[in-house]
N, C-alpha and C positions, 0 to 999 in steps of 0.2 A: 704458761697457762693461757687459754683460749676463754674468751667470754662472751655467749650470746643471750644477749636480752629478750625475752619477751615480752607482752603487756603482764602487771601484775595483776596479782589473786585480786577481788573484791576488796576494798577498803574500808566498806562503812565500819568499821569498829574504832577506826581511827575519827581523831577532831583536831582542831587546831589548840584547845586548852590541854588536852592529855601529853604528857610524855612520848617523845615519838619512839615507838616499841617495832623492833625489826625482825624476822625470823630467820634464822640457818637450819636446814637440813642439811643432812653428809647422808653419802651414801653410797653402795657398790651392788652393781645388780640385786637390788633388794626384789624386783617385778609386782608384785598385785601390794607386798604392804606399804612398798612406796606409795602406791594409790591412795591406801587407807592412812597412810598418813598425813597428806598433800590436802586428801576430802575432808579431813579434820580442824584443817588451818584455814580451809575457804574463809575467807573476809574478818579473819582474826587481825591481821594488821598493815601498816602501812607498805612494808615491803618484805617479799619474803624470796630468798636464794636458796636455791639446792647449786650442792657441791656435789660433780660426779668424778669417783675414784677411779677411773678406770672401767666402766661396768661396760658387758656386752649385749647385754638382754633387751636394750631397749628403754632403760632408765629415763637416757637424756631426753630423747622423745615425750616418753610421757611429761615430768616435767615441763617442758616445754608447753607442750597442748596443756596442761591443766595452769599454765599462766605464772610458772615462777622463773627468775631470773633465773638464768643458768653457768655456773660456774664450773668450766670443765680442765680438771689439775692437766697441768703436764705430766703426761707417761714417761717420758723421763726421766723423771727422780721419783724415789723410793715413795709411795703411800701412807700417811698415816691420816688417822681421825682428827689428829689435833693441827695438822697443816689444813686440811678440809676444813677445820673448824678457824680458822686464820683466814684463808682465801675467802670464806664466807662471810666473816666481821669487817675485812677490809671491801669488800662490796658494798655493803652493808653503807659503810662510814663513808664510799663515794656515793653513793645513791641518797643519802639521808645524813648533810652535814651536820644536822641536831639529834643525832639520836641518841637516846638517853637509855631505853634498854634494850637487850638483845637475847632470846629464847633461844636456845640452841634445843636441835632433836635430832635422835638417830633418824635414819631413814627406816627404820623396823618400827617403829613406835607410834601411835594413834593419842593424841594431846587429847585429855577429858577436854570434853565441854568449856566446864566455869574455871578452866582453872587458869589459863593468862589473865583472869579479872583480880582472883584471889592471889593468884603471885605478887599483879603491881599494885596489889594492894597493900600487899605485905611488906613489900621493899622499898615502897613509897614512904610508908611510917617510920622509918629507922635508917637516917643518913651513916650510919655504921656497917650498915648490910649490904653486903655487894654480890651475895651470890643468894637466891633462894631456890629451895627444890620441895618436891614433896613424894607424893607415895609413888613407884611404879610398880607395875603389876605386872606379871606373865597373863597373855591373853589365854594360853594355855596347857593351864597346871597338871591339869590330867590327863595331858598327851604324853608324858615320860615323868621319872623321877627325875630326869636332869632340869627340866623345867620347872619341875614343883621345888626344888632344889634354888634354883633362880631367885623363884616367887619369894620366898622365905628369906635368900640372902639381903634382899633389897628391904626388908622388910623394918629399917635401920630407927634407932630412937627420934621422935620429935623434939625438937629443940637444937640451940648452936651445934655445929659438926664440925669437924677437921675436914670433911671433904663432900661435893656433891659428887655425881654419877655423869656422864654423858648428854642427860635431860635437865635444864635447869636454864632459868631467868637471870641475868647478870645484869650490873651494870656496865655500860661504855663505858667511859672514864675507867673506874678501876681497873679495865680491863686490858684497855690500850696501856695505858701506864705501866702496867708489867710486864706489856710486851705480849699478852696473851699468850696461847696456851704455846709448848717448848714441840716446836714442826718436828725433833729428831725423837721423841719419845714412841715405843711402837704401842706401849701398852701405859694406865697410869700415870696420863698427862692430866686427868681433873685433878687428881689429890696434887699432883703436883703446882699444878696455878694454885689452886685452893691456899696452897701452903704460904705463896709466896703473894698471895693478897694477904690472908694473917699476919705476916711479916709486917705489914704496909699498915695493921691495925684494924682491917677490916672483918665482919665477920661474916661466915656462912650458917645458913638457918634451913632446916628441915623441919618444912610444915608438917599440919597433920590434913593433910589434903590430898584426894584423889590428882595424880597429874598424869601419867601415860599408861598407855597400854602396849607390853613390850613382847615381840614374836620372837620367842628366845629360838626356839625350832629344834634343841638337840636332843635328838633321839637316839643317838649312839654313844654308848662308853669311851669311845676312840675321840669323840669331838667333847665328852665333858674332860675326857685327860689333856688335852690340847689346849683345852680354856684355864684349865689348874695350870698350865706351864707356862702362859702366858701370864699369867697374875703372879707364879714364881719371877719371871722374866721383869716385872713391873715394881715387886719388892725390894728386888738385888738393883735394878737402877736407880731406882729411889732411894735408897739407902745411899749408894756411892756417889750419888751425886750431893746429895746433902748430909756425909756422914760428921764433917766440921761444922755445921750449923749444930746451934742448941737446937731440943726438940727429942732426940733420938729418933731424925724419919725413919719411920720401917723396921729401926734396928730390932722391935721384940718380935715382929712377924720373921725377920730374916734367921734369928735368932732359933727361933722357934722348928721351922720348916729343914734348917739344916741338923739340927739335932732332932728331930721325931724320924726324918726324910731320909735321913743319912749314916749321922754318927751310931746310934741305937742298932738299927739293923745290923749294920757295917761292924758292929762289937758284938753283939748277939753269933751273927753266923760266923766272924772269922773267925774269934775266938773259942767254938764249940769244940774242936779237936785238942787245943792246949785246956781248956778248963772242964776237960771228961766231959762236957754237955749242960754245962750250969750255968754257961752265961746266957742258954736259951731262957732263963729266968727274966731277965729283962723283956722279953718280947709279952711279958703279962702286964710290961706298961701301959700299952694298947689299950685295955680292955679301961684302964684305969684312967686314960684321958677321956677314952669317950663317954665315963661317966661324968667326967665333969665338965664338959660340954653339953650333955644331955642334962646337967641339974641348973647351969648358966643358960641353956634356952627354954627351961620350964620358968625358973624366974622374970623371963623376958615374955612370959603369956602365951607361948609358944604350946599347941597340945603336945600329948607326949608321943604319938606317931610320929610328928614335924621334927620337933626335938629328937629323936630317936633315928631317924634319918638324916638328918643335918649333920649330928653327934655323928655317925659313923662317913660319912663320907668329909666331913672336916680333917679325922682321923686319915683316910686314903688318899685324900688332899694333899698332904703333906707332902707322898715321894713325889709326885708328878711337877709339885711348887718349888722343889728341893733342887731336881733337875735342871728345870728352868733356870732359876738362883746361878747353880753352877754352870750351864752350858752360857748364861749371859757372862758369868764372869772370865770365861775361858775364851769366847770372843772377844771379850775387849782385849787382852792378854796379850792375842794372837791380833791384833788389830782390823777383826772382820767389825763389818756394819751389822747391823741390828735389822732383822726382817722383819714382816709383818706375823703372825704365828694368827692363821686362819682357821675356825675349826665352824665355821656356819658356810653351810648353802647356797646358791641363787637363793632368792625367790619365787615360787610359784607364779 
């Protein structure tokens, strides 16, 4: 890993009485919403690092010129978000021996305004909290359902969580203590620290706060099935790595995705030539989960367009997650590595 400094972002947000608050960006040829994210952090804190994965577009550069330390991984080893988010913290912890919290953000994502005030504010009052997050947004829902889709998943309850997202205020301490986030995870490395702060007693809090603004970008069916296989990919690891811990990590979603995903179908069509065409009766279970997903996101405030869409693509969710699931557990099997499963763009 290579690292070149530059002078940092603006500081006035920072004082000698405040908590010293640090920033990490990650990022892969993100191009213009790097920018917009980078513009959003001007003089929010004491020190801020972008972490580049590889990009070819011109990233580092940017960075650079807009005044953040520059943390560029070795090409050598495999990619992930949670190593980028590692190489970052430990910058971080050499640049600012006191530092007390740490904001991590994608490089796609635009940080509101007020909301690092309202975070350390939040985490400041309750020495039990070691992760807070709050709302993120698709900057644009109305560019595809796969984005309005996004907007909606994130759309998660206020109050204690099992897990944050990618965006979110930590503390140091808790953070190093666990060794932060697991470098070999490709997908599903926040629930996973998340988890293993809980372990330690700590808890994670989901405001009810505007906090980023997120460039989901996908337009294609091909790149929402790819993201479904990656989250199959992220439940089947989670699961196996902590399937002897109490908890049941993941077990009902893993549970879940190989019987809608798999065994259902797989009994439906094999079976249609020995049972004269009556096992096709089962494939009316379909119709009958996605009401009850669409009645479990009307109760959640959700309209019934939203819900109606969610409902049904949760349902088609399933084989693409199912997949995943299985093609991770048949590499580990066959003892391949775990790649990164990319289904976003450059940046413009």
């Amino acid at each position: 890993m290579t690292e070149r400094s530059e002078p940092a972002l603006d500081r006035r947000a920072g004082s000698a009485e405040r908590p010293r608050l640090g920033i990490v960006v990650i990022g892969r040829n993100e191009g213009e919403r790097l920018r917009q994210c980078l513009v959003s952090l001007a003089g929010r804190a004491f020190s801020l690092v972008y972490v580049d994965s590889g990009s070819s577009d011109g990233s580092i550069a940017l960075a650079a010129e807009m005044g953040a330390h520059v943390v560029e991984l070795d090409r050598s080893l495999p990619f992930t978000a949670a190593r980028a988010r590692n190489a970052g913290f430990a910058k971080l912890r050499e640049m600012e021996p006191n530092l007390a919290l740490v904001q991590f953000v994608d490089g796609d994502c635009e940080v509101v305004a007020d909301w690092l005030e309202k975070a350390t504010s939040q985490i400041l009052d309750d020495a039990a909290l070691a992760v807070v997050c709050g709302r993120r947004r698709e900057r644009h829902p109305e560019a595809s359902i796969y984005n309005r889709l996004c907007d909606i998943e994130w759309n998660t309850p206020v109050g204690d969580a099992d897990a944050c997202g990618g965006d979110a205020l930590m503390r140091a301490g808790p953070l190093f203590d666990v060794g932060g986030y697991n470098p070999e995870l490709i997908a599903g490395e926040e629930p996973d620290l998340c988890l293993r702060l809980r372990q330690r007693g700590f808890r994670i809090f989901r405001m009810n706060a505007e906090m980023t603004l997120h460039d989901a970008n996908i337009t294609r069916f091909g790149q929402w099935w790819k993201r479904s296989v990656r989250s199959g990919h992220a439940y089947a690891e989670g699961f196996t790595r902590h399937q002897h811990e109490s908890g049941h990590y993941y077990a009902r979603q893993v549970r879940s995705n190989l019987i809608w995903g798999a065994m259902v179908p797989i009994l439906a069509l094999g079976l249609l030539l020995p049972s004269y065409g009556w096992s096709g009766i089962l494939l009316f279970a379909y119709p009958a989960l996605e009401l009850r997903i669409l009645m479990s996101s009307r109760r959640r405030g959700l309209s019934i367009g939203e819900s109606g869409l969610y409902a049904l693509f949760c349902v088609v969710g399933k084989f693409p997650s199912a997949y995943g699931q299985i093609r991770y557990w048949i590499r580990r099997v066959v003892g391949k590595r775990s790649v990164l499963i990319e289904y976003k763009g450059a940046g413009s």
